[in-house]
Steps between C-alpha positions, in 0.01 A plus 500: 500500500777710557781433794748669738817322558693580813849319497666470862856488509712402821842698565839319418712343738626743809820530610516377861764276585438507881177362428288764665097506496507828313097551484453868445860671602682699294840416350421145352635546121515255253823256426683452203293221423188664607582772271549263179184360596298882503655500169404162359150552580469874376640261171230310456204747581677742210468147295143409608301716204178527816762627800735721283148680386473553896394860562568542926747360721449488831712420795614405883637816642800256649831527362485139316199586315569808394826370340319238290241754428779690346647263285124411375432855453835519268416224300100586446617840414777382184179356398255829502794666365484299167146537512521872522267471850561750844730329686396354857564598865479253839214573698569358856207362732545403854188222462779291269711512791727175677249380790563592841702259685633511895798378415669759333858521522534182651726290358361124352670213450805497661691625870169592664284491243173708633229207395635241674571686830307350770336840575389491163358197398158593588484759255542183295219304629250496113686554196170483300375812774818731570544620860819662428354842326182553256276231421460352178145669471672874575728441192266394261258766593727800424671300194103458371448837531822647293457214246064595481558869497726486185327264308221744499741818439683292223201282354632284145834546534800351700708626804809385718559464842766459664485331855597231752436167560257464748247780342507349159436151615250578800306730242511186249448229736183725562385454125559193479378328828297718644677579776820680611599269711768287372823240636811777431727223415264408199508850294628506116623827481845459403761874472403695256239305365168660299220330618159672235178541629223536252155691577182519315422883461130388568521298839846664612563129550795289412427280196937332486800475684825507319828442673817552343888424658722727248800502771489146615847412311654842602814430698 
């Protein structure tokens, strides 16, 4: 049997100290910390002997993602240097995209925080079904059919994606449950985390699920 392994990685921490909803707008970069934690987990994959042999990396077109990207990209390619391989580029996909959420550029939290306005709250009304932008089913579906498509251009061997929180745990809830639907306060998908996906070449299904928090300590 021979196997495709798709690792999903989720950004490092943003830079956004007036706690805005940033969703898809531009200008959301990472911090410091969400910087050290890009580079922490580009670490470990060039340490991993399966994810440093990675040959794509994919990405979010938003400004988070394609920062860790970057510093993933660096480290994979010190690695294919030594090995004498081409070195890699990013390939960005818009179906690895942040979900679509009404309240962007709303603040949260704080002052008046968007969610809890009164106008608002019925946006909130099913966290398991969201009402405030696409559904959970809308996510997986377009994160299914990135994932599918390259495990049949890249069948036996291993690529990385880089992503956000929301597609990477809809899509997995999806595996594992059966459904995308899921309680949003209940994911484990922690900042740059890799969380492995293995398929059988055969079935194109997914035969393990490997989750890995290389950034947890970062501070």
């Amino acid at each position: 049997m021979t196997t495709t392994k798709v690792s999903l990685v989720r950004h490092g921490e943003v830079f956004n100290p007036e706690h805005v909803l940033y969703e898809r707008l531009p200008g959301f970069h990472l911090s410091d910390r969400g910087q050290r934690m890009a580079r922490a987990t580009a670490r470990y994959i060039a340490q991993q002997p399966s994810l440093n042999k990675a040959v794509a990396v994919f990405s979010s077109p938003l400004d988070r993602t394609r920062e860790t990207s970057q510093a993933i990209l660096e480290a994979l390619n010190e690695k294919r240097a030594e090995r004498d391989a081409k070195p890699l580029n990013v390939v960005f996909d818009d179906r690895i995209i942040e979900a679509g959420n009404e309240f962007r550029g709303k603040r949260i939290g704080h002052g008046d925080g968007a969610v809890w306005r009164k106008g608002n709250i019925h946006l909130l009304r099913n966290l398991w079904k969201p009402s405030w932008g696409e559904t959970y089913q809308q996510i997986a579906q377009r994160v299914g059919d990135f994932v599918y498509e390259k495990v049949d251009e890249y069948p036996g061997e291993h690529i990385i994606v880089v992503s956000h929180e929301s597609p990477i745990w809809t899509f997995r809830h999806l595996l594992e449950k059966g459904r995308a639907e899921h309680n949003m306060m209940m994911r484990h998908t922690g900042l740059a985390s890799v969380t492995t996906i293995t398929f059988d070449d055969a079935t194109k299904l997914p035969i393990a699920i490997e989750y890995a928090d290389p950034a947890a300590s970062v501070i």
